[in-house]
Each structure stands twice: as structure tokens, then as C-alpha cells.
C-alpha angles and dihedrals in degrees: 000000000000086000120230117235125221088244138056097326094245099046090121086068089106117097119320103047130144121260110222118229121202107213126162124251123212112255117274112236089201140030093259110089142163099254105182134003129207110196104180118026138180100149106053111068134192140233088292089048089244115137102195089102129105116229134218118187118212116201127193103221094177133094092244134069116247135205118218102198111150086004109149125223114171136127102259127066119245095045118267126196089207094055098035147037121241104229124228141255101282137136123241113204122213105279092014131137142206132186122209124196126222138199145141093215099056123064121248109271147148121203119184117223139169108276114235122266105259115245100224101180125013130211121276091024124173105257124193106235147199133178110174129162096242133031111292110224115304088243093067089097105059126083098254098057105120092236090174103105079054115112111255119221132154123234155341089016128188137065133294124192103180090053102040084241090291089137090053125090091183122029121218130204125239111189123275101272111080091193097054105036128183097274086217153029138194136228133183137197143177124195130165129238113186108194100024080184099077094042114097104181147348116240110202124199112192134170096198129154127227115352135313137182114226123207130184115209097349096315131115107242103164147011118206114189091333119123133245123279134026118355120223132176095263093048108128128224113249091231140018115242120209106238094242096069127106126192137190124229127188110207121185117257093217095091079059125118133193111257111009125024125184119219104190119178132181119199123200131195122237086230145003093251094044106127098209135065125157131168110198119160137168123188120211116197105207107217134200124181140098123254134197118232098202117204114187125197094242151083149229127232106237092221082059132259146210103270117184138221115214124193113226089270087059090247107141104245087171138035112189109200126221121255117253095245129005119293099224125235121318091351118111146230104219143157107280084224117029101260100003115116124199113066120051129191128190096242111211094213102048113226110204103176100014140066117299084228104062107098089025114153128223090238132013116229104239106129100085098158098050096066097156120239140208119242084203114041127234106268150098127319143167099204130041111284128216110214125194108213103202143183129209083233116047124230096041112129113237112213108211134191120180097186101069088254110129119279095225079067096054129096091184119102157138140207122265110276099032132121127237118183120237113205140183118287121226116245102272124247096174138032146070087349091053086068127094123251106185135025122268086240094075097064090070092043098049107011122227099035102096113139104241117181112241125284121240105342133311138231113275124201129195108248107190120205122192140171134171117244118194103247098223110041099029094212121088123056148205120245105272116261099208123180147172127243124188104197123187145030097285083067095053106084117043132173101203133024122282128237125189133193127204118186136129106285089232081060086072110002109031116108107237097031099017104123093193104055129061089246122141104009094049093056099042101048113109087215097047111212086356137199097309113097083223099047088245117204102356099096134069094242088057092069121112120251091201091120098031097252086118093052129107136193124234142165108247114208120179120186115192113220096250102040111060095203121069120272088208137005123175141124131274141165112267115207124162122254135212140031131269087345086076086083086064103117075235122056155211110246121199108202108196126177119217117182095197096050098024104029090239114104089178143355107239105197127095104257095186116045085201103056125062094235113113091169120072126180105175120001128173132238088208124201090206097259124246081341092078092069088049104229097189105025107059096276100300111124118222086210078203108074106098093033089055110046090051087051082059094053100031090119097049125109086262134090117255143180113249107233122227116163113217138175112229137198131203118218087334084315115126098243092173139226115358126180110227101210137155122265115227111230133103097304090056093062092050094054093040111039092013091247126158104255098205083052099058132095117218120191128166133187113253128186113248117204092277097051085253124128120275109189107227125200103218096173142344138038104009093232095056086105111054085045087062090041087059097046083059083047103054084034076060104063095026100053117208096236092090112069103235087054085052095044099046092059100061096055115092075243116059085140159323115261118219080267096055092243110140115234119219135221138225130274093239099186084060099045088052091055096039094052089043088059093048091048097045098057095043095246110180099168077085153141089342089064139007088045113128124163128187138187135185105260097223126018106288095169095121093064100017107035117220098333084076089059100107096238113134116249140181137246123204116224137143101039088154101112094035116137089031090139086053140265091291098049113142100224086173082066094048100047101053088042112127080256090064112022096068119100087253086040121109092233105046103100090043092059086036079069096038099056087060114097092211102053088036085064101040086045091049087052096044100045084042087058100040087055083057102050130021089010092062110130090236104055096050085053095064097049092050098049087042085060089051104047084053089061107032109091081054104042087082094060093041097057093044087055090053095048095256125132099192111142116237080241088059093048091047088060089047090051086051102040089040101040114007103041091034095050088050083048093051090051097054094043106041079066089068097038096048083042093054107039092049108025113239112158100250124282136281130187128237112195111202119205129197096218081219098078083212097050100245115166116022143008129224130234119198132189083348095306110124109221109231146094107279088051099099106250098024122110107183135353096227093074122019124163121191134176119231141177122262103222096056125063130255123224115200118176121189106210124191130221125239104289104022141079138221111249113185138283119292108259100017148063097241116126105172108122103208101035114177109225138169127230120237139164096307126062116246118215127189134197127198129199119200118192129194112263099252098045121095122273121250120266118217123217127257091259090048095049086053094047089060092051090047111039140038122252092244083063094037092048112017111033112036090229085120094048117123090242098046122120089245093110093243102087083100087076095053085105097044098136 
């Protein structure tokens, strides 16, 4: 079968296709022949479901039907027993077909089996079609009307006003008057039954509203919701019929004829101002009748061989030739035409069963050394740009688009060596981003989704598509060279990088195999949009990608800002990404290279300046998530909230996405702001940590029907899961409050299951600061969901370090809707919540640590430092105002493509209100709740000086913070302040640098250079000298000297109750000599 993919049926042009051979085949002498060989097969199974067999199709050309009992089929002339397999006694119908396995491996057998029921016609057919204003001959319904000067669309067809026509493939007219409607329409469609005697029955499926009135071959054969008596074209439906409901109909075989058949189906409204009308239909063919699966004791050479077709009697009524070279795997040597020997061509889909011919291509992608090139590449120019398109060899013709529609489609074109001018586009007002990409529903379900046209126009880019076409047979091709081209003044000047797509437009935007539109799924759901606030899974862009069969291919081009020609350009696989927030009008892209289907193993570019990667396997062009609707700030997106918060944490023991902000453009089309980020999966541990990615174990929390976890394996050993399940178990009965429990779980050992199989612990030091991020930012889209963990699945430590050490640690993502409960939100409280705190619950491991003295402490210290230091106020402000900067000359536009009219002023007050107010807020008030759920006795500050204004001589560390600048948060290491908890002590060293010594702290005799202090109501300040080395020490007072023999150092340093002004009855001695 040359197998049909769900998009545009010769996507698979790209690198890797099949060339096709002509070769000639020996004359058949009946009308019995060997239509189509796979040598060397690994896709088509047999009865058992293996595919290790090689297959031989027989077809019955002739106009009677023959039996083949005793017939030979083997692979030696004369016929040998020993080289072939003698058939059964089965009838071939004319037009008929059976397939035969063959394999040397496998013992000679024939097992009979049901024949499948015969899919007659499948959904989303193409229906010929007619609605006319008044009734079209009465003729129009028998098989012999000439249907032909009828319009052609696929289903469902009709008109849908509810739904803006989203749940229609084609849309029918209805007249101009939406008040007074056409009553009827009319639909047409013939299928092919080859043998009418085994079918028992047609099982219709039909969404149809209101009524209709089917007829096969010119007879009536049902009614559905039609009155009695004769029919017009102005007959009502009884009732009217909501769009979403499907109904099955069982119709008599008895009106059916061998070869072609006519459905023809007239639909009628329930009334003239009814605003739907849909006509989709499925016909199912019931078959009885018993089959033979055939297994022969031989094989088939994989470079091809003769194989030979014997009547009953052993003489050869067929000699099938090998093919010239070898076919290639899974691909097939076949007739050119069903039944007609003579010429043979290699098929790229095998078609066991059906005619060679069904998924046949316009061209067949053999000239791989003649890839056309620009003479001119794809970039940015002011000025009109000729172009000479050339081939390594002259004359071929060289098919063009320039509009980013497919070249086989093309009848443009020029000869090898010639020039074709490529000249600036006018800003679009109409085209791909004209079309909707989610249903009206969701807007009342999730507000502010709504999909708007542009406003105004839209930039418009040249996107050239060329292939090679042999000039004297026509029919093979070259792969297809594509490239971008941003013509004109208003492209000079550009503030991000530039990323354009280049794909069929079925591959996003078609209705059965688009991936960015809610198509197929969306029309044919009984429900319609459904329960689910996000329409899962009724749309298209809601299917999973998992095997690949919602998976597209497209050419990826990224242009830097100071270079106009692209710094990479190849061709990847494109999926969607997300969850609900695939019903977004802009999506989430997964690009994903595959060197087997795309020809790109790995992009080798550094995606990100700032990060130290420079191969990339998968990467996003991310819409920002639930973030793009703007929840909490009126609607406007910030387009900059997850991004942002992981650049603030970046540093952080936790795995994070790298940030990079694009424009991107869709077949030439503006598309808007995109967010290049990482995508966390297996590759991203390679790139990041150096891991093996076939060697990783992925799992994620899921919630099950009872908001409980469900443990998913995302990727990995597939018992990955159940080992971590049994960690949570044993965690269960050996609670982490006592320390060897707590010990124990952070070793690569905590025990050997009843299968021997060692189960790991958890990196500790990574889930602290993990759950502080997502605490931090009020993320309550967690831990239920957007949790995911990973381990290395063996020890990895000699190549990776200790990130290969299969512990299990935690990655950060989604952070969009964080602070939906607002800025002031107690996530302590949350998580430790009855829904959180059970074994199946999403914060039990979580309170498991907390309830450990140890990691409490360490967790207190560590969210108490990282307050006071990448969590300031100031300095995610100024990440935060830098990414915005970044955006800003661009958000206008944006906004306007997506049919937005917020100000740039109005989405600066967003930014602040969303990010920058809600991030100070988060800092005050991550103190109290840290305070209050621990315990902690409230907070104090300590100030530490340099004595040297200018902060010669040493540097401080408190509380294990190293005070200086490249410490995040710290501006300079003369002066820091930081805020700490009182019932916890505070470390401060005072280091010197080479050359210098500590000398004491200003005011006091105390010359220990790493005191432990805790903080109180008043603020304590101190203040450190450092002297050079060869320059005297410091000599304290006499007071200060007595203070040191009378007080602690808590009180010297910490209190003020030393202090010379102080009510203790000694301030009198402050001047003692």
C-alpha cells in the first residue's frame, strides 16, 4: 500500500524518496497476473501480525471471476515445490485482489479468516455537489447522470453559523438572503464494490441536519426526518436536527453492482432561516465471506527477483521481472497501470489490496543531484532582488512558486540557468492569517481567546519554491531548494531575530491534517467543542504527536539581526506543544529534527548567545503559554512571564528553558512574537548536563479522575515508573522525619526491590530549590500538574559528573499562571493542605522533607538567601525591564497581527503590574510566609561595611553568600543589607584579600573573623577594617577593650547592649584611655 499520509499526500518529497525505475514485464497469457512485489518488507503483517514476510499481490484483470485452486507461485521456473506455495481453492472476483506472503523462515500454511468490512467511502470524502435555488433534473440521482459540471468539496459540507463554519471542510451557499435560505442541497458519490455477492449491508454514518433522503443508483433507499410523498425542492424537514448529531443507518445490499455504485443524498432544512446545514456522510460495505491468508516456504531476494505465476495445470501464465536495482525497504516493485504488463515502476507506499495507483505522485523524486540553488540567498534586502535559479546539469525545467504554495503544483517555470526577479510583497490583507484557528465557543469558556483577523495588513515576505523536472520525460524531480526573501525598506531595520517557516499550508492549516486549526476533530465530535474549557480533544491541534502521525515537516530559517542572510536553514519535523494552551489562535511549535525522516540530526548553532549549548535537537517557538490571553492583566499578554521568571532562576539547582524572543513568519506571512526556548525532554539533558539521551528516564505527575497522582512514564525504561512508585512507597512507611530515613534517600541506593532491581533516591539540594522557584512565584498549576522529574538510568558520573548520578531530579516549566491567586498567596499553606499532604497526593514528598529537621533547616537558609539575593526586588526588575526592552518596538505590531489594539503604554503597565509589582510583592511577603509556616520568630536585618568606602582589602560571606558582585543580587561588596530570621543564626566572615588582614570590627575589640549572630529589632551593622599585611594592627580603646572582658559577642556585636550609649550604667567608661 503506498500509505497516505495525514498531510499533503508528497510531503515525504523531501530527502529520502524513492526513485522510480521503468522496467518492462513479460506479457500476461490470462487474465490472472502478479501485480506488485515487496521484497523486503517490515510494515505489512500477516495473520500473526509479524512483518518479516515478503508479499506478492495477485490481480484478476479479467471480466470473470477465477478460481485458483492448485495454482503455483513460487520464485523458480518450472515450478518447484520446494521454491514456491500451491494457492487454495478460492474465488477472484473480477477486479479482485490477493496478497500471498512469503518467507523461508516461516512453514507453508493457509489459514481462512473473515474478510474485512470494505470501507466504501471514507470520511472527509470528496462529494460532488449542487445548490441551486431551485431542483436540479430529476435525473441528478441515478448512476448515469453526468455529475461532472457539479462543484467538488470534501466533508462534512454546508454552512454553519453558530459555529462561523469551523465544523465545515467545504462551505455552500445558500442564496443571498439569510432570512430566506435555499431549503436543499444536493451531494453526489461514487465508490466501487468489486464483488456486490459477499456484502451483506451498507452502514451509513451521517451527520446530516435536518433531513435528507438517500438513494443508491437512482433508488430511493431511506427517508431521515422527510415526510411522506413526493420530495421537491421546497419540501421541509420535519425537525430540525443540531449539527453535532450523528446517526447510523443500515441500507439493503441488494441496489449494489459490481464495479461503480452512486450515493446520491439530498438534504433539506427544517426551515428557510435555519443557520446550519451539513451534509457528512461515511459508507460502510459489510462483508461475509471467508478469505485465505497464504504463507509460502520461500524468500525473496531483497535486490529483487523473477517470481512466477502457474495455472492449476503448473503451466507459467505470468512471468514477473526483476527490477533493474534493488527497490529499497518497504517500498514496492508494481504495474504502472492494475493488470497491465508491460511497464513496471518501484512505489514508495506499498498498496497490498488495493490499486497500485492510489497514493500515486505527480512526479517521483529521483534527481538528487540536481537540488536547484539561488543565485541570490534567501535573506534581507532594501532593493528587488534576480535571482538565477541553476542546475549542475543544463535544460532541466525548473518549477517556481513565489508564494510559499507547493511547486508540484506549479506550471511556472523557467530553464536551468535563468533569472526570475524577486520583488518586494505588499503588506498582506488577506491570506493564511486571515484564517481561524480556534472555535468561537472558547471565548466564553476561557475569556480573551478568542481568535480576531489582523488589523490593518501584515508583513509579507517572498518565499521562493523550487524543484528540477527532467526535461524529457516529465516525470521524475529533483528535492525542493525553498527559501525566504524580505524585500523592501520596512525590513531593513529589525529589532530580534527572525524565524521563518516554509511548509505546505494543509500541513497547518488543512482540515483533515492541518495541526494548527480545530478541522477535523472539531466537526466530527458529537459533542461539538465539548466539556473541556479548552475543547480537548475535539480539534485537530488537541491530537497527540506521540507516533509521529501529527507531525509535519517544514523548512526552519533563522536570520540574526546583524547578518541578512540566514545563519541556518533545514528541515525538521513541526508538532504542537501544550496543553490547553494549544487552543491559543497562536501556538506553541515543536521543531524536532529527525535525520532518518528530515535529513537534520541536529541543529548546530547556538540558539541561545547566552548559554553555552551550540547543538540543539528539539527546541519551541513558544506563544507564551496561558500568559498570551493575559489572565491578570486585562487581557494584554506580556508575552514575557515564563521566560522571565526562569531568567531569574536560571542559576539556581533546578533545570530551566533558555529565553530568546523572534518574530516569526508563516509561509512569508507575519505570524508575531515567538519565544525560542528549549524543550525539556531527553535531548535537553544531553545538550544541557552531557547525558546520553537513549540512557534517561523521564516521568511526570498526571491527575487521575479523582484529582489524585497518577506517575507517568514520559520517556525511558518502562519501569521507571513503578521504581519511583515504590520509592513513595518505602518513603511511606519510613517517614523522612528521622534522619536515617532522610539519609538513606538521597543516596543512588535507598533499596533493592523483590526484582533486585536497586531503587534510587532524590537529589535533595535540587528539589529545595525547585520547590522554592515554584513557591516563590505562586505557582498554583503545581505540583498536580507541570511536575516532571528525570534521572540517568544507569550511573553516568565518569563522563557527566554528578548529574549522571540516577537520582531523580526536577525541572521548572509553565510558570505562566503563576500568581493566579494573587501576589500575596501562602503556597506554604497550600502545599501542606489535606489535598497535598496523602501518599497519592501532589505534595507528599514535599511535606515528607519538610517534616526533617535537617532539610527544613537547610531549606529555611537557602530560601532566606535566595530572598536576599536573586530574588531582590531590584534585580528582577531589571530583568524584567531588560526583556522588555528587548520586545517592545515589536509588541504593537504583534498585537495588531493578532487582532489586538493594546498600546505599547498599556502593555508596559501590564509588564509592571504582572511581573514587576507582583515579583516585589512575592519578596515581602515570602518572609511571612516562610515566618509563619515554620516558625521562625520574625526577621531582623545585619548590614556588613567595608571601613574602606571603596571596599579595599577584603570581602564578607554571610550565611554562606559571598558578597560580591558576581554574587546575583549584589551590587557591590563595600556595603550589602540583608534581612534574616531571628530564630536562626547568622554566619558573617570577613575575608581578606591577598595581601591584607582582617583587623577587627569598627567600634569594638573583637577580632573573630566569622562571629554567629542572630538578628533582632534593631538592625545590626558591622562594620570590618582590613589592613595590608605590613601595616600596624589596630589598637582598641580602653572601653572597647572592657567591653570584650564583660559582654558576649552576640551583645557586642549583635544587640547593642554594649554599646557606649546603652542604659547598662557603664556608658561613663566609653572615654577610659
Amino acid at each position: 500500500m503506498n500509505k497516505l499520509t495525514t498531510n499533503s499526500s508528497h510531503h515525504n518529497r523531501l530527502p529520502g524518496l524513492i526513485v522510480v525505475m521503468l522496467a518492462m514485464c513479460m506479457g500476461a497469457h490470462g487474465a490472472l497476473v502478479i501485480n506488485e512485489v515487496c521484497y523486503d518488507n517490515s510494515t505489512v503483517p500477516d495473520d500473526t501480525g509479524d512483518t518479516s514476510s515478503d508479499w506478492i499481490e495477485l490481480y484478476n484483470t479479467g471480466p470473470s471471476a477465477v478460481n485458483i485452486l492448485s495454482y503455483g507461485l513460487g520464485d523458480a521456473n518450472p515450478y518447484d515445490e520446494n521454491k514456491g506455495v500451491r494457492l487454495p481453492n478460492y474465488t477472484i472476483p473480477p477486479g479482485g485482489f490477493l496478497v500471498v506472503f512469503a518467507s523461508s523462515d516461516l512453514p507453508e500454511y493457509t489459514v481462512w479468516t473473515n474478510a474485512p468490512d470494505i470501507i466504501a467511502i471514507p470520511a472527509n470524502s470528496a462529494w460532488r455537489y449542487n445548490t441551486p435555488a431551485s431542483a436540479p433534473p430529476s435525473t441528478w440521482k441515478d448512476s448515469t447522470f453526468d455529475d461532472t459540471a457539479w462543484a467538488s468539496g470534501i466533508a462534512p459540507l454546508g454552512y454553519n453559523d453558530a459555529t462561523l463554519n469551523m465544523d465545515c471542510a467545504t462551505i455552500l451557499s445558500y442564496g443571498s438572503n439569510p432570512a430566506s435560505r435555499y431549503p436543499a442541497a444536493y451531494f453526489r458519490k461514487t465508490f466501487k464494490i468489486v464483488n456486490p455477492s459477499v456484502v451483506t449491508g451498507l452502514v451509513i454514518r451521517a451527520r446530516v441536519n435536518d433531513g435528507m433522503v438517500l438513494y443508491l443508483n437512482g433508488a430511493e433507499q431511506k427517508r431521515v426526518h422527510m415526510p411522506e410523498g413526493a420530495i421537491s425542492h421546497a419540501t421541509l424537514a420535519t425537525v430540525s436536527v443540531p449539527p453535532t448529531f450523528w446517526t447510523n443507518i443500515l441500507l439493503s445490499a441488494s441496489g449494489l453492482v459490481a464495479g461503480d455504485n452512486v450515493l446520491a443524498v439530498e438534504v433539506h432544512q427544517a426551515a428557510v432561516d435555519s443557520v446550519d446545514l451539513i451534509m457528512d456522510m461515511t459508507v460502510t460495505a459489510l462483508v461475509d465471506e471467508q478469505v485465505p491468508i497464504v504463507h509460502g516456504q520461500f524468500g525473496l531476494k531483497k535486490t529483487g527477483e523473477n517470481v512466477h505465476l502457474f495455472d492449476a495445470g503448473l503451466t507459467r501464465i505470468h512471468k514477473f521481472d526483476s527490477p533493474s536495482s534493488e527497490p529499497g525497504e518497504n517500498k514496492t516493485y508494481g504495474l504502472a497501470v492494475d493488470g497491465v504488463t508491460g511497464v513496471c515502476k518501484i512505489y514508495d507506499r506499498p498498496t497490498p489490496g488495493l490499486p497500485n495507483a492510489t497514493y500515486a505522485q505527480k512526479y517521483s523524486v529521483a534527481l538528487y543531484s540536481e537540488t536547484p540553488t539561488f543565485s541570490v540567498a534567501p535573506g534581507f534586502y532594501a532593493a528587488n532582488q534576480s535571482v538565477v535559479l541553476s542546475t549542475p546539469t543544463a535544460g532541466h525545467k525548473i518549477y517556481y512558486t513565489l508564494d510559499g504554495s507547493d511547486p508540484w503544483d506549479s506550471t511556472t517555470y523557467v530553464f536551468s540557468g535563468a533569472a526570475i526577479s524577486i520583488t518586494a510583497e505588499a503588506p498582506a490583507t488577506s491570506g493564511l492569517a486571515w484564517l481561524r484557528t480556534n472555535p468561537i465557543e472558547i471565548d466564553s469558556r476561557v475569556p480573551g481567546t478568542a481568535w480576531l483577523p489582523p488589523i490593518g495588513s501584515i508583513p509579507k515576505a517572498v518565499v521562493l519554491r523550487a524543484i528540477a523536472v527532467d526535461s524529457m520525460t516529465g516525470t521524475t524531480c529533483s528535492p525542493e531548494t525553498r527559501g525566504t526573501y524580505f524585500i523592501g525598506p520596512s525590513f531593513t531595520t529589525r529589532t530580534l531575530p527572525t524565524v521563518s517557516l516554509i511548509t505546505d499550508s494543509n500541513n497547518l492549516f488543512g482540515f483533515t491534517s492541518g495541526i494548527y486549526v480545530p478541522g477535523k476533530y472539531y466537526a466530527d465530535s458529537p459533542t461539538g467543542y465539548g466539556s473541556n474549557k479548552w475543547g480537548k480533544p475535539n480539534a485537530n491541534y488537541h491530537q497527540d504527536n506521540d507516533d509521529e502521525a501529527w507531525e509535519r515537516p517544514v523548512q526552519v530559517e533563522l536570520f540574526e539581526t546583524a547578518q541578512n542572510t540566514a545563519a541556518f536553514a533545514c528541515t525538521v519535523g513541526m508538532a504542537m506543544h501544550g496543553g490547553g494552551t494549544r487552543a491559543l489562535p497562536q501556538k506553541t511549535l515543536y521543531l524536532i529534527s529527525r535525520l532518518g525522516t528530515y535529513g537534520t540530526s541536529h541543529i548546530d548553532y547556538q540558539l541561545f548567545p547566552d548559554e553555552s549549548g551550540t547543538s540543539y535537537k528539539r527546541f519551541l517557538l513558544r506563544n507564551s503559554g496561558n500568559d498570551w490571553y493575559g489572565p491578570m492583566s486585562g487581557g494584554i499578554a506580556t508575552m514575557l512571564k515564563d521566560a522571565v521568571f526562569h531568567r531569574i532562576v536560571k542559576k539556581l539547582d533546578t533545570s530551566v528553558m533558555a529565553y530568546r524572543p523572534v518574530t516569526a513568519y508563516i509561509n512569508g506571512e507575519y505570524w508575531g512574537i515567538h519565544n525560542l526556548r528549549e524543550s525539556f525532554d531527553k535531548h535537553y539533558l544531553a545538550t544541557r548536563y552531557g547525558l546520553d539521551p537513549d540512557n534517561m528516564d523521564i516521568l511526570m505527575h498526571e491527575e487521575d479522575a479523582k484529582d489524585k497522582v497518577r506517575i507517568t512514564r514520559v520517556d525511558g525504561d518502562k519501569n521507571s515508573d513503578e521504581e519511583y512508585e515504590e520509592l513513595i512507597d518505602w518513603i511511606d512507611v519510613n517517614p523522612l522525619s528521622e534522619n536515617i530515613n532522610y539519609e538513606r534517600v538521597q543516596t543512588a541506593a535507598v533499596f533493592t526491590n523483590a526484582l533486585d532491581i536497586v531503587i534510587t533516591g532524590i537529589d535533595v539540594t535540587n528539589h529545595a530549590d525547585y520547590i522554592i522557584a515554584e513557591t516563590f512565584f505562586a505557582n498554583t498549576d503545581w505540583p498536580i500538574n507541570n511536575c516532571d522529574f528525570w534521572r540517568a538510568h544507569t550511573n553516568q558520573t565518569d563522563t557527566c559528573g554528578a548529574f549522571g548520578d540516577t537520582r531523580w531530579r526536577w525541572m521548572l516549566y509553565d510558570l505562566d499562571v503563576a500568581g493566579e491567586k494573587g501576589a500575596d498567596f501562602n503556597m506554604f499553606t497550600y502545599l501542606s493542605s489535606k489535598k497535598m499532604t496523602g501518599r497519592r497526593e501532589p505534595g507528599f514528598l514535599i511535606n515528607q522533607l519538610w517534616s526533617n529537621l535537617s532539610f527544613r533547616n537547610y531549606f529555611v537558609m537557602r530560601y532566606a538567601n535566595l530572598l536576599n539575593t536573586t530574588f531582590r526586588p531590584e534585580r528582577m526588575t531589571a530583568i524584567i525591564a531588560d526583556a522588555t526592552d528587548t520586545i517592545a518596538p515589536e509588541i504593537e505590531q504583534h498585537f495588531r497581527r493578532w487582532g489586538r489594539t493594546f498600546t505599547q503604554a498599556q502593555w508596559r503597565a501590564a509588564v509592571t503590574n504582572v511581573l514587576i509589582d507582583f515579583t516585589a510583592t512575592r519578596h515581602a511577603v515570602s518572609w511571612q510566609h516562610l515566618d509563619s509556616h515554620f516558625g521562625l520568630g520574625g526577621t531582623g536585618t545585619l548590614t556588613v561595611n567595608n571601613h574602606d568606602a571603596t571596599g579595599t582589602g577584603g570581602r564578607f560571606i554571610v550565611n554562606g553568600i559571598d558578597i560580591t558582585t558576581g554574587t546575583e543580587g549584589v551590587t557591590t561588596r563595600a556595603s550589602w543589607s540583608g534581612t534574616f530570621f531571628r530564630n536562626l543564626p547568622v554566619t558573617v566572615e570577613a575575608v581578606p584579600d591577598d595581601g591584607y588582614a582582617f583587623d577587627g570590627w569598627v567600634g569594638t575589640a573583637v577580632v573573630n573573623p566569622a562571629p554567629s549572630l542572630f538578628v533582632g529589632d534593631a538592625p545590626i551593622i558591622l562594620t570590618a577594617r582590613f589592613r595590608p599585611l605590613d601595616a600596624p594592627a589596630y589598637q582598641p580603646t580602653g572601653y572597647e577593650q572592657w567591653q570584650l572582658a564583660n559582654y558576649m559577642e552576640q551583645q557586642i556585636l549583635g544587640t547593642g547592649e554594649a554599646a557606649a550609649d546603652a542604659p547598662s550604667g557603664y556608658a561613663g567608661m566609653s572615654n577610659l584611655a
